[in-house]
N, C-alpha and C positions, 0 to 999 in steps of 0.2 A: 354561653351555652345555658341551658334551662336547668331549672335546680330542683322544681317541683315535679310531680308526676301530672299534674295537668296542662303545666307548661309546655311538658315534653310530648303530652297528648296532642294540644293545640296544633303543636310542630309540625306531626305526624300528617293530622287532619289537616292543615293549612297547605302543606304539599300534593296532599292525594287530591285535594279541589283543583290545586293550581294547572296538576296536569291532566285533568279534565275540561276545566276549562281552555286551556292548551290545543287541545284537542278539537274542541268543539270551534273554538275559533279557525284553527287552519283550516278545518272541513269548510266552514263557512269560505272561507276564501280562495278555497282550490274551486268549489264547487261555481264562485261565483267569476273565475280565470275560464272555466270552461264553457259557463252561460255567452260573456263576451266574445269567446275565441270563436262558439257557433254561429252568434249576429254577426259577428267580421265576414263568417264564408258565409251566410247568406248573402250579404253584400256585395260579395262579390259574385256568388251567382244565385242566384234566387230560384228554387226548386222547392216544391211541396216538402220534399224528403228534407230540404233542410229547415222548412218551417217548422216539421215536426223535433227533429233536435232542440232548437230552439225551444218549444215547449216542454220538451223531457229535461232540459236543463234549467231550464224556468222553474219547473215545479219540486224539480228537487233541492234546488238553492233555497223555494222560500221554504222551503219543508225544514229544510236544517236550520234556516232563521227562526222558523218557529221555534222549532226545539230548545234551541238554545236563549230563545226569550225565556219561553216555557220553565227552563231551569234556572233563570236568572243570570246565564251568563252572559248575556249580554244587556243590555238595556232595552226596554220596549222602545225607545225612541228611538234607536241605533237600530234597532232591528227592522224597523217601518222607514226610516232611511236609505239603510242599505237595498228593500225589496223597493221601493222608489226608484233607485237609481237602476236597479232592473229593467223598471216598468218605464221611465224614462228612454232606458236606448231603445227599448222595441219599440217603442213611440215611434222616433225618429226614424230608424228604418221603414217601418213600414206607409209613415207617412211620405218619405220617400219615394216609394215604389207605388 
């Protein structure tokens, strides 16, 4: 256990980021379970209404990748990665089609 009062500061602070970052990471990867789940049913059936999903989901995964570059919780290169692998499956689909 911490013995000084700055130690016990650090403590404090080092948990309050931890579960911020916490936070900002699941957002990241709920958001981007649903970007996929959308391309799957376009896939399977392919309607404007679902293109548009697709883009509402799009833009709000990279929005929250932003952010969380923005804050430093993630890496810039993990975060231009992950919107990659975005912009990679809509590649694929719609080259497909």
């Amino acid at each position: 256990m911490a013995n000084t009062k700055s130690a016990i500061k650090r403590i404090n602070i080092t948990e309050r980021n931890r579960l911020r970052n916490k936070a900002y990471k699941s957002a990241v990867k709920t958001l981007m379970k649903k970007y996929f789940s959308a391309v799957d049913s376009y896939t399977a059936d392919p309607t404007p209404e679902k293109m548009e999903q697709i883009e509402q989901a799009m833009s709000a995964a990279y929005s929250k990748i932003d952010k969380a570059v923005k804050r430093r919780v993630l890496h810039r290169n993990n975060g231009a990665r992950k919107k990659a692998r975005l912009a990679q499956v809509l590649q694929k689909v719609t080259a497909a089609s």
